[in-house]
N, C-alpha and C positions, 0 to 999 in steps of 0.2 A: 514591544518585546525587546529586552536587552539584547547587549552581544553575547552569543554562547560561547564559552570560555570554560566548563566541563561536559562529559560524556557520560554518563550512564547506561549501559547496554543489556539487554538479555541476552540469553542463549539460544535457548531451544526454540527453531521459528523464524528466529531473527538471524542469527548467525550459521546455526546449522542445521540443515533437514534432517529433522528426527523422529518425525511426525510417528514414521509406520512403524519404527520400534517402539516407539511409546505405544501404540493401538492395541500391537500384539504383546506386548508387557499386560497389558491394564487388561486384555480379553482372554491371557491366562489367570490372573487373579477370578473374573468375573467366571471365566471353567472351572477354578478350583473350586469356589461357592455354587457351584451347578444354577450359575444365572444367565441367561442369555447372553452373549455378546454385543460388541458394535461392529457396527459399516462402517466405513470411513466416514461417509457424510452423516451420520449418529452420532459420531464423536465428535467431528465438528460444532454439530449443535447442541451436543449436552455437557459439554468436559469443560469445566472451569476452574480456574485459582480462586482462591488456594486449595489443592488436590486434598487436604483432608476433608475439607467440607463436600467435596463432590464424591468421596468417598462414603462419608457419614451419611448422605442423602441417596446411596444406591446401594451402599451393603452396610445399614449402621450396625449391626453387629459385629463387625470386623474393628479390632484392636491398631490402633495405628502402628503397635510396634510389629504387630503382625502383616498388617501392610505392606510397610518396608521392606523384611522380609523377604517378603514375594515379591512382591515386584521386583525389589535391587537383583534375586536373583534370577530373575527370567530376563532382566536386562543386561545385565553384564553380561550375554551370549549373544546379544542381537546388537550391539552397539557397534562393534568392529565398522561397519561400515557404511557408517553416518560418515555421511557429506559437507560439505561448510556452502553454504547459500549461495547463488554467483552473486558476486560484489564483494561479500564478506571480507576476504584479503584487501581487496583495494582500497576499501573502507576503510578497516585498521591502517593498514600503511599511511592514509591520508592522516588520519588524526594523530598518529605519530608524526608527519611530518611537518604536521601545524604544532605541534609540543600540546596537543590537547588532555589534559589527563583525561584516563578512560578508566571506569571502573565496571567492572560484571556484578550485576545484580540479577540471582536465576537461584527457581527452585531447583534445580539440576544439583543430587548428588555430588559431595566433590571429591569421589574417588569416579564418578565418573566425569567428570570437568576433568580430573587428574590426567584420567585415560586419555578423553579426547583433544583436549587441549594441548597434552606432549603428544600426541601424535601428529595432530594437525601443524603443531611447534608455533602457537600462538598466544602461549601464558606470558611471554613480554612483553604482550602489547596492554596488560592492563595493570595500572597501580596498586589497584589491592581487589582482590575479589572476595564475591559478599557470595558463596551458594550454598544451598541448602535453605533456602530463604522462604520458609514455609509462608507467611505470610509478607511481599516483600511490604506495604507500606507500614509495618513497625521497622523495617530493618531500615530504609530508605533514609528515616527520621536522627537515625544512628550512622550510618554515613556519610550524612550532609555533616552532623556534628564532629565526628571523626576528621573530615578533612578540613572543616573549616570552610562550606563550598556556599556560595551566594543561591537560593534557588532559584532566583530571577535569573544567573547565567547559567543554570544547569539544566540539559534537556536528558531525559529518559526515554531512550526508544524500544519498544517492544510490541507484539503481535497481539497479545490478548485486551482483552477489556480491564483485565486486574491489573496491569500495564498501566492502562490510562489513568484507573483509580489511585495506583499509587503516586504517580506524579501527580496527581489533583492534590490530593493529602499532602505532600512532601509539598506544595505549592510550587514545584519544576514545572517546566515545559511539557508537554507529554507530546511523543511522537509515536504513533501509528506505523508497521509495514505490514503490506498483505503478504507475506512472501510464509505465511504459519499458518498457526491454530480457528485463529478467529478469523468469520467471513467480512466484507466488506459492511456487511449489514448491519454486522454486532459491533465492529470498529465504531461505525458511523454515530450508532444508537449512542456510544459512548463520549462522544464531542471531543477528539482530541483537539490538542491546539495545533496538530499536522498528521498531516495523512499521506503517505506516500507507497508506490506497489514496489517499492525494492530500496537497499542502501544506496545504488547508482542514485535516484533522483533524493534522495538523503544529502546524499554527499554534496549534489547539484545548488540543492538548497543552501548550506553550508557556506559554499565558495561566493556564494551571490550574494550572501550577506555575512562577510568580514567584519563589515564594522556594523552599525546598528542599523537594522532593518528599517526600511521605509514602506509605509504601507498605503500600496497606489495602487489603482486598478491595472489589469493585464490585458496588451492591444493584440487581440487578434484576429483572425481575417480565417475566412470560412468558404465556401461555393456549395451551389446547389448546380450538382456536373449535370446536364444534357446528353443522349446520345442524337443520331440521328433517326433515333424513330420514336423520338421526344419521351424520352424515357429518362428517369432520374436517378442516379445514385445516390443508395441509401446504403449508408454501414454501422454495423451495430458494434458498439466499441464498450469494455470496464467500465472503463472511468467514466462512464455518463449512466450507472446504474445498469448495463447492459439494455439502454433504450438505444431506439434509432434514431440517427442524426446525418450529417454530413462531414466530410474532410475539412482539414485545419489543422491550426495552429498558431503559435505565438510569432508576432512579428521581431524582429532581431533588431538590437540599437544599427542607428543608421540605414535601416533596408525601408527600400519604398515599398506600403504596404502590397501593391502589384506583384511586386519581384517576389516577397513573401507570400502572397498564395502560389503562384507558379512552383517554387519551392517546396512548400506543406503541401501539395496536391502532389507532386514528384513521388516524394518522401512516402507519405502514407498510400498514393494508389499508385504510381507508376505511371499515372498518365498525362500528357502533356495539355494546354488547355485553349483554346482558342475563343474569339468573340468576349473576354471579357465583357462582364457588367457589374457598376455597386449599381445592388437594388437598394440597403437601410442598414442603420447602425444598429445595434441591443446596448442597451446599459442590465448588465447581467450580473445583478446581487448574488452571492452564494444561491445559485441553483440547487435545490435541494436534491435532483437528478445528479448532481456530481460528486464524485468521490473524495473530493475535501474543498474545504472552506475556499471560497475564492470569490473577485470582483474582477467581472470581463468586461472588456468595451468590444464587441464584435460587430465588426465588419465585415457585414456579407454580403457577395456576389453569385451574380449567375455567371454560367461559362457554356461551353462546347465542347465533348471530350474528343482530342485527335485520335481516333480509335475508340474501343471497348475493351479491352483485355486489363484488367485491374490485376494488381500486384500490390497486396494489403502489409504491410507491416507490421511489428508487434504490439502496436497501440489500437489495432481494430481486431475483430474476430471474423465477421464474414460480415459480406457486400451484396446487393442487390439492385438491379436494374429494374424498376418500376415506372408504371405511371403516374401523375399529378394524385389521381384518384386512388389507387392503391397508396401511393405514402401515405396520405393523409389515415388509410386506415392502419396504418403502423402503429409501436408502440411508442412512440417519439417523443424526443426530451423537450421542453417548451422552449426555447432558443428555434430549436427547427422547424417545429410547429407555427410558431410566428410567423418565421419566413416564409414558412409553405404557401398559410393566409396571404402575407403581404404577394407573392407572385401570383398567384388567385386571381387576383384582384389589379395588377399591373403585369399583365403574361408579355412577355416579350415578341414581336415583332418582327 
C-alpha cells in the first residue's frame, strides 16, 4: 500500500450523526404514501446507496423529483441539530495540519451541507466538495480526474458498503467506520482495505504510517485471568464479532511483553495480576471473528487476579466470571478457544 497523500471523506455517518433525521425524513415520505415505516434497526438493514435505487425498490412509483421534494422538506426542519461524530474536528484539524488535501464526497444535499457545514464552521477544511453525489463511484472517477490525484495514494473513508464500492471502482483505498449507517457485518461482507470503529483509530492509523506502510504481523499478549475460586474471565468485546474472549492487547516498541500485559489487563479490566504464566503463542491469520483484516502473533498467558472487581473499558461490553467448563460452552473467538484446549490439557499447578 503506497503513502496516503489524499483524503476523501463522507458526511453523513462519518463525520456527522444524522442518522435519526434521516429515519424520520424517509418515514415521512413512507406516511405520505400510506406505507409502513422503519425501526431504526429496519433501516439499518434495508437503506442503501445510492438512495434512488432504494427508493425505486420500496415505493417505485414515486418520481425522484418528487422524492426530493419531500424529503428536502421534512429535513430542513429536523437538521438544526445534527451533531459532528466525536473525533470529527480532531480529524480535520490533523489533516490540515499534515497539508493533506481533503475533499467531501456525500449524497448530502448542498443546501444542506451549506446549512451544516457553516454552522459547524468546517467548509475550510475541504478543497473542493463533491454533494449531491447520487451515485458517488461516477463522480469519484471525476475527481481523481479533476485533481489530478494518484489512486494508489488516495483513501476514501465512509460508513456504507456503497463507500467501499466506490473506492473499489475508483481503484483507492477504501476505508470503513462503524461510527454510521452500515453494521459491522455489512462493512465486513464488503472487504474494505480498512476497517476501523471511529476517526480517532483512523487518524491512529495515519500517524503510524507516514511514510510507506510495512506489513508485519501485530505482537500481542493476552491472559486467561483466574479468580480464587478458579473461575475465569471472560469478556465479550466488538471487535471480535461480539464473541467471547480474554483481555489484551498490543505490545508497545521497546516494552517487555510482561510489562505489556500487566498494562492491557490495567487498561481494559482494572485489575492487577499476580502468578504470571506463558502457556503458547497463536500465529493468527486475519481471524475471520475480527473486525478488520489483521495478522497477530499472540502471546498468551495465565495469571491470578488481585481481587475480582472488574472495570471494563470501551473496548469490551461486559465481563463474566466462569468456570473452565462454562467458557468452553461460550460463544468464543478461535484464538480463545485454543487456549481454553491448550490449559485443558496443561492446567496449572
Amino acid at each position: 500500500m503506497a503513502q496516503i497523500r489524499n483524503v476523501i471523506l463522507d458526511w453523513s455517518g462519518t463525520l456527522v450523526d444524522d442518522f435519526n433525521p434521516v429515519l424520520d425524513a424517509t418515514n415521512e415520505i413512507f406516511k405520505h404514501h400510506g406505507k409502513p415505516t422503519f425501526t431504526a434497526d429496519e433501516f439499518r438493514d434495508k437503506f442503501y446507496l445510492p438512495f434512488p435505487e432504494f427508493y425505486k425498490e420500496y415505493l417505485p412509483e414515486m418520481q425522484l423529483a418528487e422524492l426530493d421534494h419531500h424529503y428536502h422538506t421534512a429535513f430542513k426542519t429536523l437538521q438544526n441539530g445534527i451533531a459532528a461524530l466525536p473525533h470529527s474536528l480532531d480529524f480535520l484539524d490533523y489533516l490540515q495540519s499534515r497539508s493533506l488535501p481533503t475533499f467531501l464526497l456525500s449524497s448530502i444535499h448542498n443546501d444542506h451541507f451549506e446549512a451544516q457545514g457553516g454552522r459547524l464552521g468546517w467548509k475550510h477544511y475541504f478543497k473542493q466538495v463533491y454533494a449531491q453525489a447520487l451515485d458517488k463511484r461516477k463522480v469519484i472517477l471525476h475527481l481523481l480526474a479533476e485533481h489530478d490525484l494518484d489512486p494508489a495514494e488516495t483513501i476514501f473513508i465512509g460508513d456504507m458498503t456503497h463507500d467501499i464500492d466506490t473506492a473499489r471502482h475508483a481503484g483507492v483505498i477504501s476505508c470503513a467506520v462503524l461510527t454510521g449507517y452500515d453494521s459491522l457485518a455489512k462493512l465486513k461482507a464488503s472487504n474494505p482495505d480498512l476497517l476501523f470503529r471511529n476517526l480517532r483509530e483512523v487518524r491512529d492509523y495515519l500517524e503510524r504510517h507516514r511514510g510507506v506502510p510495512t506489513r508485519s504481523p501485530v505482537s500481542t499478549v493476552g491472559a486467561l485471568i483466574f479468580n480464587d475460586l478458579g473461575e475465569v474471565l471472560m469478556i465479550q468485546t466488538h471487535k471480535w464479532s461480539n464473541k467471547w474472549g480474554i483481555p489484551g492487547g498490543k505490545i508497545k516498541l521497546n516494552e517487555p511483553s510482561e510489562t505489556a500485559l500487566r498494562r492491557e489487563i490495567m487498561e481494559e479490566t482494572g485489575l492487577q495480576l499476580s502468578d504470571i504464566r506463558f502457556e503458547l503463542v497463536q500465529d493468527c491469520i486475519e481471524p475471520p471473528e475480527f473486525y478488520t483484516k489483521a495478522h497477530f502473533l499472540l502471546l498468551n498467558y495465565t495469571a491470578k487476579a488481585v481481587g475480582t472487581e472488574v472495570t471494563l473499558n470501551d473496548e469490551a461490553e461486559t465481563y463474566r466470571w466462569v468456570s473452565l467448563a462454562e467458557a468452553s460452552q461460550l460463544d468464543l473467538n478461535g484464538p480463545t478457544r485454543t487456549l481454553l484446549e491448550y490449559v485443558k490439557l496443561h492446567p496449572r499447578r
